[in-house]
N, C-alpha and C positions, 0 to 999 in steps of 0.2 A: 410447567413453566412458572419459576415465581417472575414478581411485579418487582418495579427499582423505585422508587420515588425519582420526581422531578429532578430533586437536588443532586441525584447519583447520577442523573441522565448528565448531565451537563457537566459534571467532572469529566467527561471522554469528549477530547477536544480533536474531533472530528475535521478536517481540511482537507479541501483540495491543495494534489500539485500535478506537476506536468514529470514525464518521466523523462530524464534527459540521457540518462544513458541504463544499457542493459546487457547483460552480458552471460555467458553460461557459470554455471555453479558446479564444477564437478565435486566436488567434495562435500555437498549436503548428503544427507543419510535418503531422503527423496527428493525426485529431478525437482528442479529449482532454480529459477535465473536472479541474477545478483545485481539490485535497482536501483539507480541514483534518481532522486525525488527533489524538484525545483518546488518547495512550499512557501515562496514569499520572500520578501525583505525580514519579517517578523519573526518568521522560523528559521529559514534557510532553508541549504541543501540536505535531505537527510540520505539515507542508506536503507536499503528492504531487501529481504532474503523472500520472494513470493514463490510458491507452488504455484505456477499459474501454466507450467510449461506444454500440458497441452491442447489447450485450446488458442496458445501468442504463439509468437515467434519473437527473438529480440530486436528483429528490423519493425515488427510492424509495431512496436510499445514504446519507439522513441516518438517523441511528442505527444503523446497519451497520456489525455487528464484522468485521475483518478482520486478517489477518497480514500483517507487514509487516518489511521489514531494517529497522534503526534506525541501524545504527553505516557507513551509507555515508557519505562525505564530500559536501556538499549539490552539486547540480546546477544550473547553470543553462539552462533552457528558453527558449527567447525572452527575454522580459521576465522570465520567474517563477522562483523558485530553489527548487527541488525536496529535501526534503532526508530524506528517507525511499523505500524502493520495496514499491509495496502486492503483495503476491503474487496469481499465478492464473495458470489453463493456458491457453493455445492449443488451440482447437480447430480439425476440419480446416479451418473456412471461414473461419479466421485471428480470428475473437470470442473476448475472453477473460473464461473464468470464475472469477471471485475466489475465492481459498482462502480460507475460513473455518469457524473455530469452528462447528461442530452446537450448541453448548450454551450459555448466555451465562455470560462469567467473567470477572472483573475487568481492567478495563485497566494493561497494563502486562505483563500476567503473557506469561512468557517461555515458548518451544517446549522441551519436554523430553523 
């Protein structure tokens, strides 16, 4: 594993948002649901293409706060242009589980 400096750390501008809406993704290459992300006044609403489909369900990710990069250049997915990436771990049977706030805190607010 290499080391980043400080100053590399903090170009990746990390944020909470809330997920407002979720929905199935047929058309990714792996199962994938299709995320609208509430990141503030400051950011807005973005877009996220997440593998997350099996450990969620799309009912139970609306209102679910989660961390997320903001400042990637958008992606495009298939059809869909992805322009944020929702954070989480890999576990060993390859399921990933979303990183999120223990505590509910305003959208927008940055990793510090």
């Amino acid at each position: 594993m290499s080391t980043i400096s400080w100053e590399q750390f903090e170009q990746v501008d990390l944020r909470v948002g809330t997920i407002i809406r979720a929905e199935e993704f047929p058309e990714a290459n792996k199962p994938a649901y299709k995320l609208l992300i509430d990141f503030g006044k400051e950011i807005g609403i973005k877009k996220s293409s997440a593998q997350i489909t099996d450990l969620y369900s799309t009912t139970e990710l609306i209102d679910k706060q989660v961390v997320g990069v903001v400042n990637f250049p958008p992606k495009q997915i298939g059809p869909f242009i992805s322009e944020c990436l929702i954070t989480g771990f890999h576990r060993d049977d390859g399921s990933v589980v979303l990183a999120v706030p223990d505590k509910n805190i305003p959208n927008g607010s940055k990793l510090s």
